[in-house]
C-alpha positions as CSV (number, residue, x, y, z in Angstrom):
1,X,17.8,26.3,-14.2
2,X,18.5,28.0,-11.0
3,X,22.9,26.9,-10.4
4,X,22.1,26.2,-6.7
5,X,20.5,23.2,-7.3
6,X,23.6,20.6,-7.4
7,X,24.4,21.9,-3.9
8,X,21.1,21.7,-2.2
9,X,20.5,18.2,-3.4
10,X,24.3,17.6,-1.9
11,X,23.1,19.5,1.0
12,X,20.0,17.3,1.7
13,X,22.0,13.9,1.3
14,X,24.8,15.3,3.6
15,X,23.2,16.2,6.4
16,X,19.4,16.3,6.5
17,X,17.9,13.4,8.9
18,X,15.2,11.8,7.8
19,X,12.4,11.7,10.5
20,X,11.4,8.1,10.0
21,X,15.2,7.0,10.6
22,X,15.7,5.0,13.8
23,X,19.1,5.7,14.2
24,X,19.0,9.2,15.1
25,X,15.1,9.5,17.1
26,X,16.7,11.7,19.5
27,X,14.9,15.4,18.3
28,X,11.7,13.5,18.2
29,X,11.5,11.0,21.4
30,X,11.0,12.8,24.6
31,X,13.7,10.4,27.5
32,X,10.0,9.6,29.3
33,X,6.3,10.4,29.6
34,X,5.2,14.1,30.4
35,X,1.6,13.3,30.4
36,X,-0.4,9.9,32.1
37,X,-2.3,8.3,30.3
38,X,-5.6,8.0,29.9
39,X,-8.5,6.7,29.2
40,X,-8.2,6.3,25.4
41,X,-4.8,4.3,25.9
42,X,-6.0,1.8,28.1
43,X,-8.0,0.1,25.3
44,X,-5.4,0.6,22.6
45,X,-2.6,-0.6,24.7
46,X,-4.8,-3.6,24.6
47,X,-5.2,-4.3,21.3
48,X,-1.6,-3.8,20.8
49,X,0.0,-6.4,23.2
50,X,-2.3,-9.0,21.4
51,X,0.4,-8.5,18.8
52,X,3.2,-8.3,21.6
53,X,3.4,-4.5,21.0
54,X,3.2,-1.3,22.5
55,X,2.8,2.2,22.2
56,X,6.6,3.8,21.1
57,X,8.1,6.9,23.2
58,X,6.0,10.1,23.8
59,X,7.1,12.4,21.1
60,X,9.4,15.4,22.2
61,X,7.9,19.0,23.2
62,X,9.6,20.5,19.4
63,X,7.8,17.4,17.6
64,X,4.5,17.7,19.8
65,X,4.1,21.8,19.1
66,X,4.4,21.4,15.6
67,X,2.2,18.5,15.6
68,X,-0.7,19.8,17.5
69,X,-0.7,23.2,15.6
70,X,-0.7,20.9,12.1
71,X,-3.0,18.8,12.8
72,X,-6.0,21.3,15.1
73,X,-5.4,24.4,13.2
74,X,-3.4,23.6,10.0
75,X,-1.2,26.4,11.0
76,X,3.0,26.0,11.5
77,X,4.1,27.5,14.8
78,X,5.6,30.9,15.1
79,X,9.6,30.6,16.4
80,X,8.5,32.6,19.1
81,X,5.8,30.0,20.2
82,X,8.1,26.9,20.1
83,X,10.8,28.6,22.0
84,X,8.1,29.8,24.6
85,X,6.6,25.8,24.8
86,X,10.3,24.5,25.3
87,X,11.1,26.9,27.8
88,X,7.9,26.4,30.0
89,X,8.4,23.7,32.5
90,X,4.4,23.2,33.8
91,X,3.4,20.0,33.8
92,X,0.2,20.1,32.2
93,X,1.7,22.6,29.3
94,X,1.0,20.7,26.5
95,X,-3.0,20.3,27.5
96,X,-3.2,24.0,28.1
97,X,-1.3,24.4,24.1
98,X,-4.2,21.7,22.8
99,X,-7.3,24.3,25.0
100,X,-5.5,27.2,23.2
101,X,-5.5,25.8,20.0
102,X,-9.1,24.7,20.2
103,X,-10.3,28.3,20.7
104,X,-8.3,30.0,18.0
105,X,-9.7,31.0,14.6
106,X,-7.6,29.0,12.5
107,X,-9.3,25.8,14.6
108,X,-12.5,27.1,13.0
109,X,-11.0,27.9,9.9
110,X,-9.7,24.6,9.6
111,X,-12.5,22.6,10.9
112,X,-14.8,24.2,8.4
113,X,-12.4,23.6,5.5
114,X,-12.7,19.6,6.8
115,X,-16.3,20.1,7.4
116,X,-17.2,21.6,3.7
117,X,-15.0,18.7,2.1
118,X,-17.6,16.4,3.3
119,X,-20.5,18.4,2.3
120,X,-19.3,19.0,-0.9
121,X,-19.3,22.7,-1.1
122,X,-18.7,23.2,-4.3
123,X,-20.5,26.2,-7.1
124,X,-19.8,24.4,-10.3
125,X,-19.9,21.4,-11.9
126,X,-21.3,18.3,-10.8
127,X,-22.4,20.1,-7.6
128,X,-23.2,22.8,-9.3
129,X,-24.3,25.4,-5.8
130,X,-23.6,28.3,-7.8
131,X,-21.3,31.1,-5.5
132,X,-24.2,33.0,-3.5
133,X,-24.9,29.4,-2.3
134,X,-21.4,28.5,-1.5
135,X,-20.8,31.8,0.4
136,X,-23.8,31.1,2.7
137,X,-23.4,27.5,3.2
138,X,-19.6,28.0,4.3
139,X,-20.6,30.8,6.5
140,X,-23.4,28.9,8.1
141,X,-20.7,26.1,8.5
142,X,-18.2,28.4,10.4
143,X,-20.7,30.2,12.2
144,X,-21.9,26.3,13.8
145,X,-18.2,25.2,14.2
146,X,-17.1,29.0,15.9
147,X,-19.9,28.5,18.1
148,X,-19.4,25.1,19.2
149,X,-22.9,23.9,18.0
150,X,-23.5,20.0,19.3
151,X,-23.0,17.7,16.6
152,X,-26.4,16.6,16.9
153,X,-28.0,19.8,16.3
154,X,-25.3,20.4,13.2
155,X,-27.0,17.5,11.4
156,X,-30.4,17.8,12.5
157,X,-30.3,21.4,10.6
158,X,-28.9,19.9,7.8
159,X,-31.2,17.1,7.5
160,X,-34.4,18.7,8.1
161,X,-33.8,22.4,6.4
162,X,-36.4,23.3,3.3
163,X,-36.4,26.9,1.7
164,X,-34.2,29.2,-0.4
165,X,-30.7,27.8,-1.1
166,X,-29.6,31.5,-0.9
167,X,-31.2,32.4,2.4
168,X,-31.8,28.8,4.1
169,X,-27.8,27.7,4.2
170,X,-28.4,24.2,5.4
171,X,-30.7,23.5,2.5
172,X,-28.1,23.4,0.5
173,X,-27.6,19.8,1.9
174,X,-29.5,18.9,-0.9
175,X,-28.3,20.8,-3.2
176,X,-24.9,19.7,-3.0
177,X,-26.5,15.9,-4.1
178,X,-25.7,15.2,-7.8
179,X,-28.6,13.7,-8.1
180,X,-32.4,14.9,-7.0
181,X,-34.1,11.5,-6.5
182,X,-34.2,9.9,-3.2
183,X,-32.0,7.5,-3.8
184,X,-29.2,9.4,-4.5
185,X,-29.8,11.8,-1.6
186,X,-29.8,8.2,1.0
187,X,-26.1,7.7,-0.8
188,X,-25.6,11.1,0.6
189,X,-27.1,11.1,4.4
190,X,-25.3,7.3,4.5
191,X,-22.3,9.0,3.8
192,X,-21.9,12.0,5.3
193,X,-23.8,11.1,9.1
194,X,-23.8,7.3,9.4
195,X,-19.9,6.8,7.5
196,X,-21.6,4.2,5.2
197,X,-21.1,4.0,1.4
198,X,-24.4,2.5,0.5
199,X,-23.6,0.9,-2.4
200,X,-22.3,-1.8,-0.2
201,X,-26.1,-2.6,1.0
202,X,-28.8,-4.4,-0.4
203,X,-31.1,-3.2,-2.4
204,X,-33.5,-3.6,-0.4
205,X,-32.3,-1.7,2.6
206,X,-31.2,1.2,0.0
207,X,-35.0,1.3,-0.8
208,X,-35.7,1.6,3.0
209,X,-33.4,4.7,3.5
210,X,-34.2,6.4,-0.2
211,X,-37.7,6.2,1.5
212,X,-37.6,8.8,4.0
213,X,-36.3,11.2,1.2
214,X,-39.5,10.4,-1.4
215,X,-40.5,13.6,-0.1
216,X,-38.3,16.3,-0.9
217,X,-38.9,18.9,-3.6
218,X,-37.2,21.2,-6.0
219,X,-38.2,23.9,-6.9
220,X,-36.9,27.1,-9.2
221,X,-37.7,30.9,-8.3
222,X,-36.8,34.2,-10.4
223,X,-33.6,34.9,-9.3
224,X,-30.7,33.6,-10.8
225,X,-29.5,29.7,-10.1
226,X,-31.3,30.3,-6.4
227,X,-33.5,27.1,-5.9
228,X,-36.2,25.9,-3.1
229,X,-36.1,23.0,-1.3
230,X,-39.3,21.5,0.6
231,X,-41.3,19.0,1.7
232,X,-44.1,17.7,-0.9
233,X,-47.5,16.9,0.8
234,X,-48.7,16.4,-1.6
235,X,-48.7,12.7,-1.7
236,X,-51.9,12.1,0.9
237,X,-50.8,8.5,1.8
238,X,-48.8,7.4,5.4
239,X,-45.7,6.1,4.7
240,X,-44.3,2.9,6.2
241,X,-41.0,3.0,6.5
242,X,-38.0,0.8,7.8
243,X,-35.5,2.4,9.9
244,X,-31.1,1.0,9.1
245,X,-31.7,-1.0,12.7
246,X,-34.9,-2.6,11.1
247,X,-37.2,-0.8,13.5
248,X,-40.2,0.2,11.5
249,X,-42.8,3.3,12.1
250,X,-45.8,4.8,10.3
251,X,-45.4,8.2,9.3
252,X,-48.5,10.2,8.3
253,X,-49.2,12.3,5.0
254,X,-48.4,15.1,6.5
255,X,-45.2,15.2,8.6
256,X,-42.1,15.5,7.2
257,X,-40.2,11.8,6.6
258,X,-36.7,13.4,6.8
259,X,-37.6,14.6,10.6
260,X,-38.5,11.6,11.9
261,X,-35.2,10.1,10.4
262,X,-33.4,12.6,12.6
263,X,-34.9,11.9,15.0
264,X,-34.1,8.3,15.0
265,X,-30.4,9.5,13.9
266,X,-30.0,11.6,16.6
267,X,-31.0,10.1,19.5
268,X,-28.3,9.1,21.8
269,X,-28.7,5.5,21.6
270,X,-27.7,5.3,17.8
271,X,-24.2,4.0,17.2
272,X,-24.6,4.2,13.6
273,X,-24.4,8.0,14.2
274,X,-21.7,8.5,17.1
275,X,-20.1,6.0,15.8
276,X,-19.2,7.7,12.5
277,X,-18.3,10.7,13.8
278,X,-15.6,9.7,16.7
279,X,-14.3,7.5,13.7
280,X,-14.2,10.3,11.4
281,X,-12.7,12.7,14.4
282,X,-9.9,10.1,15.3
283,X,-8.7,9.7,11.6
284,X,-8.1,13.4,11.1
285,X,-6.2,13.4,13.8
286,X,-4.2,9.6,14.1
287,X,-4.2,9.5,9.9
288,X,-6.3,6.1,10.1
289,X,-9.3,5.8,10.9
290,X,-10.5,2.9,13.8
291,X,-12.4,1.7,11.2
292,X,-10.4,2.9,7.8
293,X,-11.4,4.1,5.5
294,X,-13.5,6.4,7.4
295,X,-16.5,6.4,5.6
296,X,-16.6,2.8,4.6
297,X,-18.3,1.1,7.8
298,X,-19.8,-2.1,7.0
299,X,-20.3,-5.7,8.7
300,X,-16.6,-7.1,6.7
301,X,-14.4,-4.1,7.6
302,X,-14.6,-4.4,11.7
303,X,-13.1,-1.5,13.6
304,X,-8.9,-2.1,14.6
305,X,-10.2,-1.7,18.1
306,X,-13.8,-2.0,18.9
307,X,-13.3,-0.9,22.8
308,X,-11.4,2.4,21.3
309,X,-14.4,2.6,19.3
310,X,-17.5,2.4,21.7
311,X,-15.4,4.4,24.4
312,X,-14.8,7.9,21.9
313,X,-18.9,7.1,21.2
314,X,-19.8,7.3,24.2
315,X,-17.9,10.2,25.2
316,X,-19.1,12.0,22.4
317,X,-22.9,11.5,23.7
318,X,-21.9,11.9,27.2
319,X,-20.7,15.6,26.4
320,X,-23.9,16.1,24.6
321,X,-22.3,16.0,21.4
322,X,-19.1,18.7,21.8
323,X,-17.0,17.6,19.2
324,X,-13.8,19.9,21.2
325,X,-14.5,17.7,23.7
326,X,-13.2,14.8,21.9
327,X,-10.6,16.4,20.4
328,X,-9.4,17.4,23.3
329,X,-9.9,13.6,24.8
330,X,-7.5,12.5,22.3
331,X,-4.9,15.2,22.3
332,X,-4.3,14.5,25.6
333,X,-3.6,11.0,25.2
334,X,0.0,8.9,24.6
335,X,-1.4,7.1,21.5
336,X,-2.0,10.6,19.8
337,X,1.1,11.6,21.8
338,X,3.6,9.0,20.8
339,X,6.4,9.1,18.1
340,X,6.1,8.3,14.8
341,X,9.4,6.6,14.6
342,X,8.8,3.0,14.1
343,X,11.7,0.6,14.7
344,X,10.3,-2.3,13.2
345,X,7.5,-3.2,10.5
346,X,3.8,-2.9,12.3
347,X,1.2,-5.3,11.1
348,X,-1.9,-3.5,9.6
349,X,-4.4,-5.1,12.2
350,X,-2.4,-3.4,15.2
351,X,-2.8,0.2,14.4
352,X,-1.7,3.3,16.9
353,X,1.4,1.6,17.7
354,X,3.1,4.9,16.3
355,X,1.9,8.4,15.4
356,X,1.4,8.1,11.3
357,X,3.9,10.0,8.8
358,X,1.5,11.8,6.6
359,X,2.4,14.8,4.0
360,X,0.4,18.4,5.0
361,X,-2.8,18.7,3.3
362,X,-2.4,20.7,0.1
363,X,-3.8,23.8,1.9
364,X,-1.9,23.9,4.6
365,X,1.3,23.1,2.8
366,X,0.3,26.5,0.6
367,X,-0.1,28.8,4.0
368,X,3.4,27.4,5.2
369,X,5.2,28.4,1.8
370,X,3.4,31.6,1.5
371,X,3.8,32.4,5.4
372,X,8.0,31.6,4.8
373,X,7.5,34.5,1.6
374,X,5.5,37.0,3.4
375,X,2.5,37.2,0.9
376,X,-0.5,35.0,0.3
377,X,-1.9,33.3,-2.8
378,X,-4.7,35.2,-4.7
379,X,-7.4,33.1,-5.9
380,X,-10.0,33.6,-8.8
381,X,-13.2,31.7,-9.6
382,X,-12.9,30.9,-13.9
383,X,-16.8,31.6,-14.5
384,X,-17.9,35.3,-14.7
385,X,-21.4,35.4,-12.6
386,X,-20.5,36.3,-10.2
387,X,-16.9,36.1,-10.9
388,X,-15.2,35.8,-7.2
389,X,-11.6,37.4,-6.5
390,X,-9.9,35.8,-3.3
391,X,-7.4,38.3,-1.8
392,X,-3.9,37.3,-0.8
393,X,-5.0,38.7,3.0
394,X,-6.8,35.0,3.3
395,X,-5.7,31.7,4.1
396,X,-5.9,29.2,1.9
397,X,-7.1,26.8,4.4
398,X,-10.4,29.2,4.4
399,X,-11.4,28.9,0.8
400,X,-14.8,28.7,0.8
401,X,-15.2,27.0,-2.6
402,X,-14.6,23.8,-4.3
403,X,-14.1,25.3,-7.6
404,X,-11.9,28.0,-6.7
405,X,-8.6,26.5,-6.6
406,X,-4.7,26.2,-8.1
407,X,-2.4,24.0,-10.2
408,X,-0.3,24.1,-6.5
409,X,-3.8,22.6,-5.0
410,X,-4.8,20.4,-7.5
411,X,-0.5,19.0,-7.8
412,X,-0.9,18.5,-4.1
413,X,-4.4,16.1,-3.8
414,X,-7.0,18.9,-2.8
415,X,-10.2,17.2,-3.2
416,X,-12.3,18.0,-5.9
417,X,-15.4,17.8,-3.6
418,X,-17.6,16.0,-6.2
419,X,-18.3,13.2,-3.9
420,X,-17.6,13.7,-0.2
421,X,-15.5,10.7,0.4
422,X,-12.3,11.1,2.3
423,X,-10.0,9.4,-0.4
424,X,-10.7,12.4,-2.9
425,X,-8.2,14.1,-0.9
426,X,-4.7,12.8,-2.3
427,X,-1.9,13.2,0.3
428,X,0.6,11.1,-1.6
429,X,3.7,12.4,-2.0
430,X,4.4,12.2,-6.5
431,X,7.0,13.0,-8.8
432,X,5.5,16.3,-9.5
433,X,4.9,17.6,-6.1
434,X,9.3,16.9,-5.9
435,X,9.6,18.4,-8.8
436,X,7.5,21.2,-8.2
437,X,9.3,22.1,-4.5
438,X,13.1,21.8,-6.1
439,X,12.6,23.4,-9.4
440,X,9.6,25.8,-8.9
441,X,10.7,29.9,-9.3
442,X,7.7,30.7,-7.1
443,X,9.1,28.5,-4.2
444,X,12.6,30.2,-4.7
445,X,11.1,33.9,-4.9
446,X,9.2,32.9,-1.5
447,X,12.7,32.2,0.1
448,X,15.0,35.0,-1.1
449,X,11.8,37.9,-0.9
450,X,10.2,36.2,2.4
451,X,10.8,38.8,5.2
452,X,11.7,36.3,8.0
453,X,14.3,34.7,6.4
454,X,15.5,38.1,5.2
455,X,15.3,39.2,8.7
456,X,17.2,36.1,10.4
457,X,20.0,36.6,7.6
458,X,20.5,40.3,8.7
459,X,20.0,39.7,12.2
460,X,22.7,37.0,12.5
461,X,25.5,39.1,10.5
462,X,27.5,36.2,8.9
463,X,27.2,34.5,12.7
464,X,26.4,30.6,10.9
465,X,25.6,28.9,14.2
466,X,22.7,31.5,14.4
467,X,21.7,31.3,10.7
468,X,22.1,27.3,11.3
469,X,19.9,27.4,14.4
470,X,17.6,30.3,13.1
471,X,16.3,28.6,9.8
472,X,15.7,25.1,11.4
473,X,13.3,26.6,14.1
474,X,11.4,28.4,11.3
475,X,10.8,25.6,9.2
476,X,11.2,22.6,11.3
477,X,10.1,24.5,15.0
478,X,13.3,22.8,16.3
479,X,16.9,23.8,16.8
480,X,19.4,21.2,15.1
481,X,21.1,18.4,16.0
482,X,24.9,19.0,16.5
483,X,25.6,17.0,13.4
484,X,23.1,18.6,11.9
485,X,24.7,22.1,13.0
486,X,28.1,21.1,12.2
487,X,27.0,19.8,8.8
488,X,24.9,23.0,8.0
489,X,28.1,25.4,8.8
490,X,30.2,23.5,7.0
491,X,27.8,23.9,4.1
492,X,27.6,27.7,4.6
493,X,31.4,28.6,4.8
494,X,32.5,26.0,2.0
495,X,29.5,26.5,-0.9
496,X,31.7,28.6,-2.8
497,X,28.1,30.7,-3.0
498,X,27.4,34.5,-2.1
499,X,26.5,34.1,2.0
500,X,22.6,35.0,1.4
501,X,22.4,32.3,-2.1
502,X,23.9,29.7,0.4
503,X,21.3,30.7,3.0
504,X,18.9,30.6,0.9
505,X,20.0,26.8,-0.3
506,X,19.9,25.8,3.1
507,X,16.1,27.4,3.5
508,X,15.1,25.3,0.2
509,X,16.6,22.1,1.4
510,X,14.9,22.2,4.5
511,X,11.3,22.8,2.7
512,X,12.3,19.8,0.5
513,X,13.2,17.8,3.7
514,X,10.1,15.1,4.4
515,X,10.6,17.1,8.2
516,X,8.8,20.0,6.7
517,X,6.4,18.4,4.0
518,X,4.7,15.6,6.9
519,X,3.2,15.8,9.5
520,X,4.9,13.8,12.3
């Protein structure tokens, strides 16, 4: 046990603000507005004054950086970037920060990471892709998120794909099913396009939707684990089929069920399709989903705010399916833009009145440690064909499988990617995560061997205003408060520790501050 450890948990009860405390809002609350609204507050605003509520202050620059880079590319800010943001006085800086972000590889990175949680991308067991598959699916994932492919098209390829799991990426949409019947592939196209858990339908409309899917086939070839998927004619009958509206066609014998079911999904009319993904958008973003959870749309769990909901739809078709487009829709806005300090207990029915406390997602968390040490995690697949090495040069946010992962992942709620539902991932802070983050040698390596904290130690020569000021805008992207300064120097001239060990205590406290773990 590392002798430190008294102090910094003295430290973080003497002078560490917790962000969800009231009393002290002011390094998150901007004095007023920087941005107008528009047109996604009008119809939250609404729903909220039902409840006599309203949106809380617009979130300062310091809170809004490290917010936007968190939440579009899963990437802390640089020092250098925060004090550029807080030292530009445009008006419209923080919409040209969101643009930035949005063309930036880690957006891709990031978005792909989201993307294959859904899709289950995933080489061993119960998905069971194999790695060749895994590699090409991700890549085909990335190369349709770099590229800004419309959403529409995204799932039409998906939906609609037959041939080599190896060569044909998007076939590996039905791979990635546990099952190879029809009705287990329905459970998978309810999930992942309409944001339906079909288990919550009749059976009888189950039967309808495992109907356009009685027609896809597996097939093995000679090379190893590689499997074909395609469309069995063999069956010479039409098929009458029921479409989730209760709109009914005849398909004949020879055309594919699964494209006209795309194109009934697709077309721009379809709510059950536009609808899921602005849902699914808004809740990566806002932490809550219109309709929560995200993926669980039926009749008895109504959307928070149904105008909210039908506006990001439409906007969605109206751009032809540009998924930036709505990001950028709701970045811009005050709801997204708002503090997340709450003053008083919010009902669950009025949701948005505050931007949601949540804790990084287990991959982004592991970038931010390994960024403070200088050196990225290596990664291993455990099965030997073909065993996979991940170098420390990547990001852990670009893993590309399921099955290659850490005890820090699997501690932290990474999905296991065996179903595709947004509750595997497990953002709850736990006992062993705490434990983990105060006690864990690898965390306290990263902090005395990481080269910027090494650098701001030698830069400031003993100067503890500059080592106070220096460490908060590296791990919070603020400077402190002055209680918060004065508290932090008192703490580095009265340890009784060697100058660098109580730097170094004051670096750990911070990363063990909810400030650093949350988004906020």
């Amino acid at each position: 046990m590392r002798r430190a450890l008294l102090p910094i948990s003295v430290v973080v009860a003497a002078f560490l603000t917790g962000i969800a405390c009231a009393q002290d809002a002011s390094p998150y609350e901007a004095a007023s507005w920087p941005i107008p609204a528009n047109s996604v507050d009008a119809p939250v605003l609404a729903a909220l004054q039902k409840h006599n509520l309203g949106l809380r202050q617009a979130c300062s620059d310091e809170v809004f950086i490290r917010r936007v880079f968190v939440d579009v590319i899963g990437t802390l800010p640089q020092p250098q970037e925060v004090q550029a943001f807080l030292q530009d006085t445009s008006p419209n800086k923080r919409a040209a920060l969101s643009d930035s972000l949005l063309k930036r590889d880690e957006f891709v990175d990031y978005q792909t990471l989201k993307w294959c949680d859904l899709l289950r991308v995933k080489s061993e067991f119960p998905i069971k892709l194999w790695p060749n598959a895994v590699q090409a699916y991700h890549r085909w994932v990335r190369n349709c998120i770099r590229d800004n492919k419309p959403y529409d098209e995204f799932a039409r390829e998906l939906l609609t794909s037959s041939g080599s799991n190896f060569r044909v990426a998007p076939a590996n949409f039905y791979r990635a099913v546990q099952g190879r019947d029809s009705m287990a592939i329905a459970h998978a196209v309810a999930l992942t396009f309409m944001g339906v858990r079909l288990g919550s339908w009749p059976e009888e409309k189950r039967d309808e939707l495992a109907a356009f899917f009685s027609k896809v086939g597996y097939k093995p070839t000679r090379e190893w684990k590689e499997e074909i998927v395609y469309f069995d004619s063999s069956d010479a009958e039409s098929l009458a089929v029921t479409f989730p509206d209760g709109s009914t066609t005849t398909i004949p014998a020879q055309q594919d069920p699964r494209e006209v079911f795309a194109d009934w999904l697709t077309a721009p009319g379809n709510k059950w399709f536009s609808q899921a993904l602005a849902n699914r958008i808004w809740y990566w973003l806002m932490g809550r989903g219109i309709i929560h959870e995200p993926d669980d749309i039926r009749p008895d769990n109504p959307p928070a705010c149904p105008e909210l909901l039908t506006l990001l739809s439409e906007e969605l078709v109206g751009s032809k399916y540009d998924m930036r487009h709505l990001f950028r829709l709701i970045l811009n806005s005050r709801t997204y833009q708002q503090s997340s300090v709450a003053e008083e207990p919010v009902p669950d029915t009025a949701r948005f009145a505050y931007y949601t406390i949540r804790r990084l997602d287990a991959e982004v968390l592991m970038d931010a440690l390994c960024w403070i040490g200088g050196r990225g995690e290596e990664y291993s697949s455990p099965i030997p064909e073909p065993f996979t090495f991940i170098p420390s040069t990547q990001r852990t946010i670009a893993l590309a499988d399921g099955s290659i992962t850490s005890r820090f992942l699997e501690t932290f709620g990474r999905p296991t990617r065996d179903t595709g539902l947004a509750s595997e991932r497990n953002n709850t802070p736990s006992d062993a995560q705490r434990m983990y983050l105060i006690n864990s040698t690898d965390v306290r390596q990263k902090i005395e061997n990481g080269p910027q904290l090494r650098a701001l130690f030698e830069s400031a020569e003993g100067n503890r205003s500059q080592l106070a000021r220096g460490v908060y805008l590296l791990l919070v992207s603020r400077y402190p408060t002055p209680s918060e300064q004065s508290a932090a120097e008192e703490y580095l001239q009265t340890s009784g520790l060697p100058g660098r060990q109580a730097f170094s205590d004051l670096a750990w406290a911070l990363i063990n501050s909810k400030e650093f773990l949350c988004r906020h």
